[in-house]
KEKE-3310 file (N, C-alpha, C; in steps of 0.2 Angstrom, whole numbers, plus 5000, padded with zeros to 4 digits):
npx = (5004:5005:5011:5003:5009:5012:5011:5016:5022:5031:5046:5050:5045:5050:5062:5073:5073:5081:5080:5077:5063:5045:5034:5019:5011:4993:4976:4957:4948:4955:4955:4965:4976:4967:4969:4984:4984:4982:4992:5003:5002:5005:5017:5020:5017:5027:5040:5040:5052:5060:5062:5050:5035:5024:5010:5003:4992:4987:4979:4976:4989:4998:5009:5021:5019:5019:5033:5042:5036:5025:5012:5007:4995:4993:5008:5025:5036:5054:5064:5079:5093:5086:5084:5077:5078:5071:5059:5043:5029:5012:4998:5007:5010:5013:5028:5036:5037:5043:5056:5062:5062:5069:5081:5087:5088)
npy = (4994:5010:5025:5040:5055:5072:5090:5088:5077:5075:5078:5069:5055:5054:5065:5061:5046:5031:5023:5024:5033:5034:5047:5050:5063:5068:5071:5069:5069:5070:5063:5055:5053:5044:5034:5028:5025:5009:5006:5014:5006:4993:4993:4997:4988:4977:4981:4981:4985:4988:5000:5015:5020:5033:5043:5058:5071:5083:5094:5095:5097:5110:5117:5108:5106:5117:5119:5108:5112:5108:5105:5101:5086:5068:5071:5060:5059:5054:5049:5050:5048:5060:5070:5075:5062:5057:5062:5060:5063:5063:5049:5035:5019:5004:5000:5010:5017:5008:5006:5019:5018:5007:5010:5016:5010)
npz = (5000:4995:5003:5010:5011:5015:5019:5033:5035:5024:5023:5030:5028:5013:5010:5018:5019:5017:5005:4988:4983:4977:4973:4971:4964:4966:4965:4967:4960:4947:4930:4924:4935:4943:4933:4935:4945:4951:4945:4954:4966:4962:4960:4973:4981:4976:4974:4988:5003:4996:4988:4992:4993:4988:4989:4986:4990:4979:4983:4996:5001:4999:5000:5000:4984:4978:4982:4973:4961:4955:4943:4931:4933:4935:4941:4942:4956:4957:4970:4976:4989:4994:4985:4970:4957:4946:4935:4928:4918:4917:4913:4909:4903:4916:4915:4911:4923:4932:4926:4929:4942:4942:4939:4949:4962)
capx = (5000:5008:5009:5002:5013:5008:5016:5017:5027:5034:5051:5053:5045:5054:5070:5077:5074:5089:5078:5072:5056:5043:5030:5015:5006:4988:4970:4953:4947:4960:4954:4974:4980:4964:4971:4987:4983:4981:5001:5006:4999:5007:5023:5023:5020:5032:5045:5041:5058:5067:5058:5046:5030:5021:5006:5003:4987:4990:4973:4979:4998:5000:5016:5026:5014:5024:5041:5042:5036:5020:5009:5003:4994:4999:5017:5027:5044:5057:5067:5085:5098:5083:5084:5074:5082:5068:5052:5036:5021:5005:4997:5010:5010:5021:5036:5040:5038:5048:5064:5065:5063:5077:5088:5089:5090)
capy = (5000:5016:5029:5044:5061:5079:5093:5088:5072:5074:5078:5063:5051:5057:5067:5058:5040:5027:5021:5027:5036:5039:5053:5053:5068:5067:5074:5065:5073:5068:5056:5050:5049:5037:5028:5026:5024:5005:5005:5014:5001:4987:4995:4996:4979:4974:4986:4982:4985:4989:5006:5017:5021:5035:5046:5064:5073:5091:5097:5093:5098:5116:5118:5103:5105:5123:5117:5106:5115:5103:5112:5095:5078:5066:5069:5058:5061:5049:5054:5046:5052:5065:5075:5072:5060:5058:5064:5059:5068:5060:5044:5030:5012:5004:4999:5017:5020:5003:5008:5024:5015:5004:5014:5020:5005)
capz = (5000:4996:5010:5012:5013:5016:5019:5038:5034:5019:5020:5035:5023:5007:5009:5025:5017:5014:5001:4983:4986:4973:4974:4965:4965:4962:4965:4969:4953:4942:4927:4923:4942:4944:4929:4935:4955:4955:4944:4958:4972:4961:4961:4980:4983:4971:4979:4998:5006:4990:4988:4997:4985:4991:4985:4989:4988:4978:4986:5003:5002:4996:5001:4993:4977:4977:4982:4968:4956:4952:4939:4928:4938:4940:4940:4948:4957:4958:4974:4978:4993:4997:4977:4965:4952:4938:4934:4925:4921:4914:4913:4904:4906:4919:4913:4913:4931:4933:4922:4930:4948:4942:4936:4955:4965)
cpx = (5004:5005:5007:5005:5007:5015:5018:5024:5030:5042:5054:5052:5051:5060:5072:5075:5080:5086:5076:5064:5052:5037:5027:5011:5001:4985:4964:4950:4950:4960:4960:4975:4973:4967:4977:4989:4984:4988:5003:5006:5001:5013:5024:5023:5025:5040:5046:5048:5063:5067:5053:5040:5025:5014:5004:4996:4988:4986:4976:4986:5000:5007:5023:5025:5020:5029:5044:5039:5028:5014:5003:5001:4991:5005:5020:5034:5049:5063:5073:5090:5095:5083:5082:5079:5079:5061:5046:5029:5018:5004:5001:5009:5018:5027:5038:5041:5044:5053:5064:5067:5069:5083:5092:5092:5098)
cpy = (5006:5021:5036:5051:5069:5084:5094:5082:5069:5073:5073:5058:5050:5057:5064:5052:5037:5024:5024:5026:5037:5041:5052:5057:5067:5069:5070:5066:5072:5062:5051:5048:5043:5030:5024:5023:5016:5003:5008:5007:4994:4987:4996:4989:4976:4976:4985:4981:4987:4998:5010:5020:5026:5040:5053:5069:5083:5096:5097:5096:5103:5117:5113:5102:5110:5122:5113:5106:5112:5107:5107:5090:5075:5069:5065:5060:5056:5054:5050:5052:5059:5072:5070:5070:5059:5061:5059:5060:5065:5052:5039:5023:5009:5003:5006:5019:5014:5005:5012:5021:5011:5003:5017:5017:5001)
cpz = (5000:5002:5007:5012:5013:5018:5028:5037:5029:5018:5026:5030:5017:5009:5015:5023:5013:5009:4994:4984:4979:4976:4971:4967:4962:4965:4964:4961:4948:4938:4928:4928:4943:4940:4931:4943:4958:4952:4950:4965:4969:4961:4968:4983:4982:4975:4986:4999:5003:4989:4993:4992:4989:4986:4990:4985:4987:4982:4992:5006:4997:4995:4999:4989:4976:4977:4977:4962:4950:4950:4935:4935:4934:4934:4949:4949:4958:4962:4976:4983:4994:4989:4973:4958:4943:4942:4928:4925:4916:4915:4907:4907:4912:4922:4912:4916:4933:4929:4927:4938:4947:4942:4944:4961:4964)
residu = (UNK:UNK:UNK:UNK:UNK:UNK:UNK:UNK:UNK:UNK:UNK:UNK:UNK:UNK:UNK:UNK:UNK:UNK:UNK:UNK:UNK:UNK:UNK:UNK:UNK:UNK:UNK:UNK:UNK:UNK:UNK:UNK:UNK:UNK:UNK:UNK:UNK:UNK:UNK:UNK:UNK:UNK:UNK:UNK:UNK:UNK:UNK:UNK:UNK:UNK:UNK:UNK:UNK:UNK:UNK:UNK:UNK:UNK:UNK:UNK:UNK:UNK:UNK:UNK:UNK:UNK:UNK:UNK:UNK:UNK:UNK:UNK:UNK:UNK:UNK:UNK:UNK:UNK:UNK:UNK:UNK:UNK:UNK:UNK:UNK:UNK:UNK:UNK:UNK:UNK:UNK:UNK:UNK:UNK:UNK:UNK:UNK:UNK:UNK:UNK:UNK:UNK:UNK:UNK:UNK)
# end
């Protein structure tokens, strides 16, 4: 189950993890991030222990929407040693979330 973030426990989650972090920014409203919502939740399984798979709601978390610069949703963030390593914005199948994840591991 991917976790939760906000701009409460964001940068604990995130930028303070020994592991690669992804970030999906999304919005309940959001046709695409619904599309890609249950790849994300198969990429956290799939990653338990290897990665940290989280989802962040834009509505909810003004403040880390602003600090990265998140303008399109979904985008997701690919976060490694606490800096974002990759990006991708819109709905793609998920062998693209998976390379970029790999590339980081």
């Amino acid at each position: 189950m991917a976790l939760e973030v906000n701009d409460g426990n964001f940068d604990e989650v995130v930028v303070k993890s020994d592991k690669p972090v992804i970030v999906d920014f999304w919005a309940e409203w959001c046709g695409p991030c619904r599309m890609i919502a249950p790849i994300i939740e198969e990429i956290s399984k799939e990653y338990s222990g290897k990665a940290v798979v989280t989802k962040c709601d834009v509505d909810n978390s003004p403040q880390v929407t602003a600090k990265y610069g998140i303008r399109n949703i979904p985008t997701v963030l690919f976060f490694k040693d606490g800096k974002i390593a990759d990006k991708q914005v819109g709905a793609v199948p998920k062998n693209n979330f998976v390379n970029k994840l790999n590339a980081l591991l």
